[in-house]
C-alpha positions in Angstrom: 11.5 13.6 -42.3 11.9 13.5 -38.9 11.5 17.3 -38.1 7.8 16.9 -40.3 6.9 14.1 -37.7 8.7 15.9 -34.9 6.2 18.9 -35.6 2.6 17.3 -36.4 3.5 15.6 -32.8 3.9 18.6 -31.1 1.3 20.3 -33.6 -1.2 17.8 -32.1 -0.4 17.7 -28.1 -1.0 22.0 -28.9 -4.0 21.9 -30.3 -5.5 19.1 -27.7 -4.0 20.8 -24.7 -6.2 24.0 -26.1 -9.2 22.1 -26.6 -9.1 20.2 -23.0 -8.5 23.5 -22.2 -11.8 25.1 -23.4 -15.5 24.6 -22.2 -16.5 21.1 -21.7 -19.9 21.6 -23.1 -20.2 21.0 -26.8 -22.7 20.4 -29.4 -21.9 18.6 -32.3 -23.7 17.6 -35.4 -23.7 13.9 -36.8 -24.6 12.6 -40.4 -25.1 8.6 -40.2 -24.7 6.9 -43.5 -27.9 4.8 -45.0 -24.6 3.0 -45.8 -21.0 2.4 -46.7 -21.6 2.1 -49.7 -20.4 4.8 -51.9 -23.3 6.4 -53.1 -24.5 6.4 -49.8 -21.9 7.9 -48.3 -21.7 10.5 -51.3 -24.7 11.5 -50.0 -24.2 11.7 -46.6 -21.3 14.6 -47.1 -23.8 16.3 -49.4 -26.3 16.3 -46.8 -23.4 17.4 -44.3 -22.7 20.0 -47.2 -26.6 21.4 -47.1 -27.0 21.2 -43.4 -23.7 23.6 -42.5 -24.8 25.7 -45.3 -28.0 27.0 -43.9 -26.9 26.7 -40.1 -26.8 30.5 -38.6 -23.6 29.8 -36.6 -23.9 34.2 -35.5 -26.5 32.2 -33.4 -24.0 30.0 -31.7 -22.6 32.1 -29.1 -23.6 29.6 -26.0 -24.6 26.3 -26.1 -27.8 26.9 -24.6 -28.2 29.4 -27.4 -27.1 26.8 -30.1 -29.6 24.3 -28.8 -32.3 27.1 -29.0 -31.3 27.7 -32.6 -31.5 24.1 -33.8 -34.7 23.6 -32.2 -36.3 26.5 -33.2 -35.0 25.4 -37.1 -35.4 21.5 -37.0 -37.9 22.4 -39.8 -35.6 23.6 -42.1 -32.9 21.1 -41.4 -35.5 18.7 -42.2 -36.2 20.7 -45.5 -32.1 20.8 -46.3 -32.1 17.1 -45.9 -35.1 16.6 -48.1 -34.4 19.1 -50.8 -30.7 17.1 -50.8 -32.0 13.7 -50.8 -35.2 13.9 -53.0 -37.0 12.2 -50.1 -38.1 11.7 -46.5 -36.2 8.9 -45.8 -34.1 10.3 -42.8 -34.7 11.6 -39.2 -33.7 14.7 -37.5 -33.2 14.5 -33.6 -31.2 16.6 -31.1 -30.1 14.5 -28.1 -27.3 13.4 -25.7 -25.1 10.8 -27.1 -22.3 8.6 -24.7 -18.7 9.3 -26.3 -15.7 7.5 -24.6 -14.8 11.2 -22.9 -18.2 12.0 -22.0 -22.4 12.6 -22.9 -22.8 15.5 -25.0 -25.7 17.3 -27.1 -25.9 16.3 -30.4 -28.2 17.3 -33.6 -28.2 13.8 -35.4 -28.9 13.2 -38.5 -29.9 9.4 -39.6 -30.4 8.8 -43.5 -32.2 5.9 -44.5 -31.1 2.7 -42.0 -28.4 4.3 -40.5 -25.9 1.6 -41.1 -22.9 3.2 -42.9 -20.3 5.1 -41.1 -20.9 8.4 -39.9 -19.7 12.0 -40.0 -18.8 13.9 -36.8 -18.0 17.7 -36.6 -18.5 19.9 -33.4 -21.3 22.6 -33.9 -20.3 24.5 -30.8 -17.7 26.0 -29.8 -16.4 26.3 -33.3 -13.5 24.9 -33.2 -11.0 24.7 -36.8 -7.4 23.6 -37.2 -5.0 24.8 -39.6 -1.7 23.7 -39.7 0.3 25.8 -42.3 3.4 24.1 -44.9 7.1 25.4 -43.5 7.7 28.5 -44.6 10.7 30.1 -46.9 12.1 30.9 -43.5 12.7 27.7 -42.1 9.8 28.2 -39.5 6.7 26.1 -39.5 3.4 28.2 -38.2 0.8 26.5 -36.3 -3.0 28.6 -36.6 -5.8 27.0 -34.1 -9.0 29.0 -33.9 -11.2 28.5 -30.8 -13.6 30.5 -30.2 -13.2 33.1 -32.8 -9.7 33.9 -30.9 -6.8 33.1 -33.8 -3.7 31.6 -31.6 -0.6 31.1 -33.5 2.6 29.3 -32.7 6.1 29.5 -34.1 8.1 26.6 -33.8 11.5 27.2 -33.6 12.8 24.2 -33.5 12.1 24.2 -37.4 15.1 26.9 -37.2 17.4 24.0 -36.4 19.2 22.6 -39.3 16.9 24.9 -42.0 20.5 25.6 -43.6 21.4 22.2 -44.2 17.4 21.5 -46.1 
């Protein structure tokens, strides 16, 4: 048990070192529940469902080129939202929004009153995690893509004590 906690803690200080690490600009998308409810909050992950469907992230390779793509699409994001909603009842706007660690672009996406808790997700730079399950070798693997650039990671202190389980 403590190796597991031993390796999402140094999982985690890897992959935020990387991202503090990266560009400081970002753009990311937010879905704000009508809201908490569960219905409504159902629907806001089907709207964040629709929306990163028909998003053309080949587009995405600055920000500025992001920004261009949203604005030059805000019509069909509006129709993804719509067609997923069965109504009008929601606003589209890209804008800066304060975050503790700074101002940054955002494509927001308010349904209804915009009182339920929202969903977050960076747009650009595409950014995943994947932390993989210990392998048969006694070696845990961490994956972090950034950028389209796979990093990986080998942790060998999951080597120590593999014999004894």
């Amino acid at each position: 048990m403590k190796r597991i906690i031993l390796f999402i803690c140094i999982a985690f200080v890897f992959v935020l070192m990387l991202l503090q690490s990266g560009e400081a600009e970002e753009l990311r998308l937010r879905v704000i529940a009508n809201s908490d409810g569960i219905s409504d909050q159902s629907v806001k992950m089907q709207v964040v469902d629709a929306v990163d469907r028909m998003l053309d992230r080949e587009c995405f390779k600055t920000l500025e080129s992001a920004e261009a793509w949203i604005t030059d699409n805000t019509d069909r994001i509006k129709t993804a939202c719509a067609d997923t909603l069965g109504n009008d009842d929601f606003s589209v706007e890209l804008c800066d929004e304060e975050f503790s660690d700074g101002v940054y672009k955002s494509l927001v996406i308010t349904l209804g009153e915009g009182r339920g808790h929202n969903f977050w997700g960076t747009l650009f730079p595409s950014i995943s995690e994947k932390i993989s399950a210990v392998k048969g070798d006694g070696k845990a693997l961490c994956t972090v893509s950034k950028n389209g650039r796979l990093m990986e990671l080998r942790l060998w202190l999951f080597g120590w004590g593999s014999s004894n389980g």
